[in-house]
C-alpha positions in Angstrom: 95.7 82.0 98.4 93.6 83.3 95.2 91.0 81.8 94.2 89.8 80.3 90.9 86.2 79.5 88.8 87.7 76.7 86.7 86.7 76.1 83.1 86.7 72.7 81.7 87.1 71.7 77.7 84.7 69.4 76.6 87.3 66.6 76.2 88.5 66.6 79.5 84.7 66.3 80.9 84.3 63.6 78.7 87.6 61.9 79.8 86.2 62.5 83.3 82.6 61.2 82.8 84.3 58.2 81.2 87.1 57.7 84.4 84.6 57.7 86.8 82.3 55.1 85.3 85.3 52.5 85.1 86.5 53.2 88.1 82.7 52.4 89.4 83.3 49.0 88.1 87.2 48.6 89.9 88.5 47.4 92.6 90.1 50.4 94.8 93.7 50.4 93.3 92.7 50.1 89.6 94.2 52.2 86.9 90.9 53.9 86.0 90.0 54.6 89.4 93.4 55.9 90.6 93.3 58.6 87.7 90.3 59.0 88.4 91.2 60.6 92.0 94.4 62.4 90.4 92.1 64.2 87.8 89.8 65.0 90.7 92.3 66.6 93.2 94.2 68.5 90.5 90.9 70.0 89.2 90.5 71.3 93.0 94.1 72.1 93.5 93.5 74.6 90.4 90.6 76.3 92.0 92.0 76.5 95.1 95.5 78.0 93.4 97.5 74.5 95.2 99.5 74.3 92.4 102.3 74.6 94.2 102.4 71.6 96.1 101.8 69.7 92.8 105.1 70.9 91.5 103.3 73.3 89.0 105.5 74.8 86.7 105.1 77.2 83.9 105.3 76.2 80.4 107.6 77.5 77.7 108.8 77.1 74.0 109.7 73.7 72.6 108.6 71.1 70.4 105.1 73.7 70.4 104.9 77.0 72.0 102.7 76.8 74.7 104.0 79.5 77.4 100.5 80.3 77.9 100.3 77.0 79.6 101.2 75.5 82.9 101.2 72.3 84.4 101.0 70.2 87.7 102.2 66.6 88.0 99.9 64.0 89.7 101.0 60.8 90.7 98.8 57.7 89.4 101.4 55.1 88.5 104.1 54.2 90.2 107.5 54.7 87.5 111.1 53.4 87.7 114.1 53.0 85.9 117.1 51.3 87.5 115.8 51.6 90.8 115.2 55.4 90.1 111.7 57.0 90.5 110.6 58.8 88.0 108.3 60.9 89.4 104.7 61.7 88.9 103.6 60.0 85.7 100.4 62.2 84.7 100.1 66.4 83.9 97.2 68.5 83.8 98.1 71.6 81.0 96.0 74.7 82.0 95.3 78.3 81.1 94.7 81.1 83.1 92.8 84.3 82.3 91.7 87.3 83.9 88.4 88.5 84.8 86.1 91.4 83.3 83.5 91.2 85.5 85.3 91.9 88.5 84.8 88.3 89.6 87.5 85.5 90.3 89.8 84.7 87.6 89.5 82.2 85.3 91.7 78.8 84.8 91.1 76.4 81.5 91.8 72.8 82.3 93.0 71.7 78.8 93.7 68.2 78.8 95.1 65.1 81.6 97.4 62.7 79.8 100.2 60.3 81.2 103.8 62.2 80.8 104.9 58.9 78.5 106.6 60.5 75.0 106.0 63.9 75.8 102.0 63.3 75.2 100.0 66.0 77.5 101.9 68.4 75.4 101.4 67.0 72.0 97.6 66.9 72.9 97.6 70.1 74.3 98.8 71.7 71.2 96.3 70.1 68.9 93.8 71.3 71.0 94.9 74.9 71.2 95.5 74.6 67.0 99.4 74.8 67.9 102.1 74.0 65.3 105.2 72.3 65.8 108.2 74.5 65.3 106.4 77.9 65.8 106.2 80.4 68.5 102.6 82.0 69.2 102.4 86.0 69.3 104.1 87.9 72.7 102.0 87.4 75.4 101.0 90.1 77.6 100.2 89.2 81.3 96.7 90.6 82.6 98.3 90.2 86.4 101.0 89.3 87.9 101.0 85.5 89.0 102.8 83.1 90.7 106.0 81.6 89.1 104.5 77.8 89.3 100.9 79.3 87.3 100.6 80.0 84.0 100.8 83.9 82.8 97.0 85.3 83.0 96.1 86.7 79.9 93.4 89.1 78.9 90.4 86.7 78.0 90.0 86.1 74.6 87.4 87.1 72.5 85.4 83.4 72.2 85.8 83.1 75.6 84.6 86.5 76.1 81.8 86.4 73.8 80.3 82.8 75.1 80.6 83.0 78.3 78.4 87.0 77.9 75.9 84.6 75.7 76.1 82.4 79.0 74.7 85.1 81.3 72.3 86.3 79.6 70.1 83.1 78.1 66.5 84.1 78.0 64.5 81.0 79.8 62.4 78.9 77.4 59.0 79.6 79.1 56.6 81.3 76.7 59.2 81.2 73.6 57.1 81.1 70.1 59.8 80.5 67.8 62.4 77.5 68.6 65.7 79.4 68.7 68.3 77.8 66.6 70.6 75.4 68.4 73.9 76.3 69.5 76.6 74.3 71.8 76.2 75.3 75.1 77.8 74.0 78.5 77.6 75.0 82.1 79.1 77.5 84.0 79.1 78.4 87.7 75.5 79.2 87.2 74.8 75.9 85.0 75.1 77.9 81.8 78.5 78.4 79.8 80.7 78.2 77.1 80.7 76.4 74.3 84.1 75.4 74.4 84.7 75.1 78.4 82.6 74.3 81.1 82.7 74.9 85.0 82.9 72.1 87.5 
């Protein structure tokens, strides 16, 4: 089973930081709490390349094109209709990209939303600047992958570029000049990109 360092977009850290404070305040069972958990154990099941057993499935063309995408379904509320489950109720949309450094590859977590009126996609697509209606250029796989992940693609040129800034930041000790600020999250190392960061 391959192994993955897992990059997180700012939102979904947020969204994170933000479950796991109300699900501080809940009784076990809550809404908050339970996705909560699902957000947590799909975040491993990435890293550890489980996605699989979360029905993980590769994304295509539809409303948006986002066949650079996959997803896997995590259960947080229970769904029905005429005595018929539905199924897991909440996706988490990911990205996958090869290495240059010779190191594990990488996976983007993109965004957590309930399933309800096609949302994780609509969300997904506004936060990969994805228009309705129109296909993105031909992909070309890095590697070959497993039919539930998403195709690994080279990695792109901002993720390439930050994550190089990343490992190599100078420490502040003895610094004469205060550098000009620029967004900066963590990475495996606690330094990262400014789009993604590592859990």
């Amino acid at each position: 089973m391959t192994q993955y360092r897992l990059l997180v977009r700012e939102e979904v850290l947020q969204q994170l930081a933000v479950l796991k404070r109300a699900a501080a305040t809940q009784a076990p069972g809550g809404l908050r709490r339970r996705e909560h958990q699902a957000l947590e154990l799909g975040l491993r099941a990435l890293v550890h390349g489980q996605e699989e057993l979360f029905d993980g499935k590769r994304l295509g063309y539809a409303a948006y094109d986002l066949s650079d995408c996959a997803e896997i379904k995590l259960a947080v509320i229970p769904e029905s209709r005429r005595n018929h489950e539905l199924g897991p109720s909440h996706r988490l949309l990911y990205r996958e990209f090869e290495a240059e450094d010779g190191g594990l590859p990488y996976r983007e977590v993109v965004c957590f939303e309930p399933r309800k009126d096609d949302r994780p996609f609509d969300v997904a697509a506004a936060r990969l600047g994805r228009v309705r209606g129109t296909r993105i250029r031909t992909l070309a796989a890095a590697a070959a992958t497993s039919g539930a992940a998403p195709i690994r693609q080279p990695l792109p040129p901002d993720l390439r570029k930050a994550l190089a800034a990343a490992a190599n930041v100078a420490p502040a000790s003895g610094a004469v000049n205060p550098r000009q600020l620029t967004p900066r999250v963590r990475t495996g190392l606690g330094r990262g990109d400014p789009r993604c960061r590592d859990l």
